[in-house]
C-alpha positions as CSV (number, residue, x, y, z in Angstrom):
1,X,-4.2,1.7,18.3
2,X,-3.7,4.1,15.4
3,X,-6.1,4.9,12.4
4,X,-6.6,3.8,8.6
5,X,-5.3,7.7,8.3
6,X,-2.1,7.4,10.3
7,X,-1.5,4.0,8.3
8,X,-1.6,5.7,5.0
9,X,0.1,8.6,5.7
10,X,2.9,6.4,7.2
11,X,2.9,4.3,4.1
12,X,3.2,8.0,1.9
13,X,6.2,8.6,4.1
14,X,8.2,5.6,4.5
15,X,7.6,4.1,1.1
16,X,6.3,7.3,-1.3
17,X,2.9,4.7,-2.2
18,X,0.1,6.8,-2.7
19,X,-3.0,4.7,-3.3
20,X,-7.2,5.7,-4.1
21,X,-7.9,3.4,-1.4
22,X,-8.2,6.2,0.8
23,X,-11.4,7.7,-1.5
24,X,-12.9,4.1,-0.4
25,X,-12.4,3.5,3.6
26,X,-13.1,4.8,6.6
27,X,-9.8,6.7,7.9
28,X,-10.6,7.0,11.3
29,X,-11.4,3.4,11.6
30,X,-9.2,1.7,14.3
31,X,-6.8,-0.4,13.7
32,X,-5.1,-3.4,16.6
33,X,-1.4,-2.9,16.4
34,X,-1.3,-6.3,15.0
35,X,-3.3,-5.4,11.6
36,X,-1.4,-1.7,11.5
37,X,2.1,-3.9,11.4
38,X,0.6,-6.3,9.0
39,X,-0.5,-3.3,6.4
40,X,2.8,-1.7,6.7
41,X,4.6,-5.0,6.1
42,X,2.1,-5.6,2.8
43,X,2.7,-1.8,1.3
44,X,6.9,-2.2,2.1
45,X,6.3,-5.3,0.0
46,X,4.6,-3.7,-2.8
47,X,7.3,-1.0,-2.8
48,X,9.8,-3.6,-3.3
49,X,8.7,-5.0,-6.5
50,X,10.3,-3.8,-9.5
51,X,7.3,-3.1,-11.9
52,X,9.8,-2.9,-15.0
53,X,9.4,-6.5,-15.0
54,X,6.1,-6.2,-15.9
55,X,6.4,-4.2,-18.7
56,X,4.6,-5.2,-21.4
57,X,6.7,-7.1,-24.2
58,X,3.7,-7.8,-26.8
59,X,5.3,-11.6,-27.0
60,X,2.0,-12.4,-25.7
61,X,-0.3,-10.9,-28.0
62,X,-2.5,-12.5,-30.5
């Protein structure tokens, strides 16, 4: 089992995501190896997204 701490520091590591979540949880809460593997997978998927495409265009203003 590792902890909320080791998840976040892995996810600083392998994909340079810092987040404030860390402010807000318990970092030496354990996590099963299952819901560790299943937070990594969700921050590798964040740091796949290419956030230019959200930039805003004002096409949608009123």
């Amino acid at each position: 089992m590792k902890t909320r701490a080791e998840l976040f520091k892995e996810v600083d590591e392998k994909y340079g995501i810092k987040t404030t979540v860390v402010f807000h949880s318990d970092l030496s809460e354990k996590l099963t190896d299952e819901e560790y593997q299943k937070q990594l997978d969700f921050y590798k998927k964040m740091s796949e997204i290419n956030w230019d495409d959200f930039e805003d265009d004002e096409s949608d203003d009123f």
